[in-house]
C-alpha positions in Angstrom: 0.0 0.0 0.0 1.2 3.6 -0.9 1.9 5.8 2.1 -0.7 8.4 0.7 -3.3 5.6 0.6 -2.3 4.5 3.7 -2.1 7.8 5.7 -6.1 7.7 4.0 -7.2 4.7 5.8 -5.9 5.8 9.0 -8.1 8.6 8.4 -11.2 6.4 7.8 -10.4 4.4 10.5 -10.3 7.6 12.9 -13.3 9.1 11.5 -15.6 5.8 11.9 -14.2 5.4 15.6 -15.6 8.7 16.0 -18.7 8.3 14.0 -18.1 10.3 11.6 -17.8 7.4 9.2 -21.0 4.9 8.7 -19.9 1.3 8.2 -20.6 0.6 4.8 -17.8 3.9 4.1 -15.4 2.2 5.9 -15.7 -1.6 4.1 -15.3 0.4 0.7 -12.2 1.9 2.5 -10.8 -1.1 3.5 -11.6 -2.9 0.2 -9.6 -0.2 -1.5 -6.9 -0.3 0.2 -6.1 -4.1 0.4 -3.4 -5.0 -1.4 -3.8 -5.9 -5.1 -3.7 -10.0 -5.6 -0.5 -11.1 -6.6 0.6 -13.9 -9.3 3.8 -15.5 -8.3 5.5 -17.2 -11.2 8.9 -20.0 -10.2 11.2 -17.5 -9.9 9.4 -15.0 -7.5 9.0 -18.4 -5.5 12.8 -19.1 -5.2 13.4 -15.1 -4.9 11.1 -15.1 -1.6 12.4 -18.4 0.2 16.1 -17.9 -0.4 16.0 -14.1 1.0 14.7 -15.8 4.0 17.8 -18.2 3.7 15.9 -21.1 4.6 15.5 -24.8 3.2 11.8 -25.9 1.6 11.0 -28.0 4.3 11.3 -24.7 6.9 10.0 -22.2 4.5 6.8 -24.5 4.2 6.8 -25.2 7.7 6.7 -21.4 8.3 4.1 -20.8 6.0 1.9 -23.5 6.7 2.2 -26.2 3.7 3.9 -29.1 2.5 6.9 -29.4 1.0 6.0 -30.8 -1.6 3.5 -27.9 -2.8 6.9 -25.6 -2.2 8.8 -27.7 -4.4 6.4 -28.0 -6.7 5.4 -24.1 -6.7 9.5 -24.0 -7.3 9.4 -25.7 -10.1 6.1 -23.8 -11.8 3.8 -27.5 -12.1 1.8 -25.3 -9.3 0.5 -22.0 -8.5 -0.2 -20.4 -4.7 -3.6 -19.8 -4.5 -5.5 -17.7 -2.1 -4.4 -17.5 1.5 -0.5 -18.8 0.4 -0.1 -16.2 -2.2 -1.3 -13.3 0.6 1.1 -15.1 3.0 3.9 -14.8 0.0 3.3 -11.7 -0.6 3.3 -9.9 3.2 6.7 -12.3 3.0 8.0 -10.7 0.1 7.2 -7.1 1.5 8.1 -6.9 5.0 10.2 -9.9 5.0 9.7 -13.4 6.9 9.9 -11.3 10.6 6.2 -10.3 9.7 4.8 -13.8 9.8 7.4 -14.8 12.4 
Protein backbone atom coordinates (compact mmCIF):
# COMPACT_ATOMS: atom_id res chain seq x y z
CA UNK A 1 0.00 0.00 0.00
CA UNK A 2 1.17 3.58 -0.88
CA UNK A 3 1.92 5.83 2.09
CA UNK A 4 -0.73 8.45 0.73
CA UNK A 5 -3.30 5.55 0.57
CA UNK A 6 -2.30 4.55 3.68
CA UNK A 7 -2.14 7.79 5.67
CA UNK A 8 -6.14 7.69 4.04
CA UNK A 9 -7.18 4.67 5.80
CA UNK A 10 -5.86 5.82 9.03
CA UNK A 11 -8.08 8.63 8.38
CA UNK A 12 -11.20 6.45 7.84
CA UNK A 13 -10.43 4.44 10.55
CA UNK A 14 -10.28 7.60 12.89
CA UNK A 15 -13.31 9.12 11.48
CA UNK A 16 -15.56 5.79 11.91
CA UNK A 17 -14.20 5.41 15.62
CA UNK A 18 -15.55 8.72 15.99
CA UNK A 19 -18.68 8.31 13.97
CA UNK A 20 -18.06 10.29 11.62
CA UNK A 21 -17.75 7.43 9.22
CA UNK A 22 -21.03 4.85 8.70
CA UNK A 23 -19.93 1.28 8.21
CA UNK A 24 -20.56 0.57 4.77
CA UNK A 25 -17.81 3.89 4.06
CA UNK A 26 -15.43 2.23 5.91
CA UNK A 27 -15.69 -1.58 4.13
CA UNK A 28 -15.28 0.40 0.74
CA UNK A 29 -12.24 1.86 2.49
CA UNK A 30 -10.83 -1.14 3.52
CA UNK A 31 -11.58 -2.88 0.22
CA UNK A 32 -9.64 -0.19 -1.49
CA UNK A 33 -6.92 -0.25 0.23
CA UNK A 34 -6.07 -4.14 0.42
CA UNK A 35 -3.38 -5.04 -1.41
CA UNK A 36 -3.80 -5.95 -5.09
CA UNK A 37 -3.74 -10.02 -5.60
CA UNK A 38 -0.53 -11.14 -6.60
CA UNK A 39 0.64 -13.88 -9.28
CA UNK A 40 3.81 -15.53 -8.33
CA UNK A 41 5.52 -17.25 -11.17
CA UNK A 42 8.93 -19.97 -10.24
CA UNK A 43 11.23 -17.55 -9.93
CA UNK A 44 9.35 -14.99 -7.46
CA UNK A 45 9.00 -18.43 -5.49
CA UNK A 46 12.78 -19.07 -5.24
CA UNK A 47 13.42 -15.13 -4.89
CA UNK A 48 11.11 -15.15 -1.65
CA UNK A 49 12.41 -18.41 0.15
CA UNK A 50 16.11 -17.92 -0.44
CA UNK A 51 16.00 -14.11 1.00
CA UNK A 52 14.74 -15.79 3.97
CA UNK A 53 17.77 -18.25 3.71
CA UNK A 54 15.93 -21.06 4.63
CA UNK A 55 15.54 -24.82 3.23
CA UNK A 56 11.80 -25.86 1.63
CA UNK A 57 10.95 -28.00 4.34
CA UNK A 58 11.30 -24.73 6.90
CA UNK A 59 9.97 -22.24 4.52
CA UNK A 60 6.78 -24.50 4.17
CA UNK A 61 6.83 -25.16 7.74
CA UNK A 62 6.72 -21.44 8.32
CA UNK A 63 4.09 -20.83 5.96
CA UNK A 64 1.87 -23.49 6.73
CA UNK A 65 2.23 -26.25 3.72
CA UNK A 66 3.89 -29.09 2.55
CA UNK A 67 6.87 -29.36 1.01
CA UNK A 68 6.02 -30.78 -1.56
CA UNK A 69 3.50 -27.86 -2.82
CA UNK A 70 6.87 -25.62 -2.25
CA UNK A 71 8.79 -27.69 -4.44
CA UNK A 72 6.39 -28.03 -6.72
CA UNK A 73 5.39 -24.08 -6.69
CA UNK A 74 9.47 -23.96 -7.34
CA UNK A 75 9.37 -25.74 -10.11
CA UNK A 76 6.13 -23.76 -11.82
CA UNK A 77 3.79 -27.46 -12.12
CA UNK A 78 1.75 -25.35 -9.34
CA UNK A 79 0.46 -22.00 -8.47
CA UNK A 80 -0.22 -20.41 -4.70
CA UNK A 81 -3.61 -19.80 -4.45
CA UNK A 82 -5.54 -17.73 -2.14
CA UNK A 83 -4.44 -17.52 1.51
CA UNK A 84 -0.52 -18.78 0.37
CA UNK A 85 -0.12 -16.18 -2.17
CA UNK A 86 -1.31 -13.26 0.64
CA UNK A 87 1.14 -15.05 3.00
CA UNK A 88 3.95 -14.83 -0.02
CA UNK A 89 3.26 -11.71 -0.64
CA UNK A 90 3.33 -9.91 3.21
CA UNK A 91 6.73 -12.32 2.99
CA UNK A 92 8.02 -10.66 0.06
CA UNK A 93 7.24 -7.12 1.50
CA UNK A 94 8.12 -6.91 4.99
CA UNK A 95 10.17 -9.88 5.04
CA UNK A 96 9.69 -13.41 6.93
CA UNK A 97 9.94 -11.28 10.56
CA UNK A 98 6.23 -10.28 9.70
CA UNK A 99 4.85 -13.78 9.80
CA UNK A 100 7.40 -14.81 12.36
Amino acid sequence: MSDILEMAHDMAKDLHAVGAMDAITMRMMDELCLPKKRTFTAADIRRIRSRTRMSQPIFAAMIGVGVSTVAQWEQGNKKPGGSSARLLDVIDRKGIEAIA
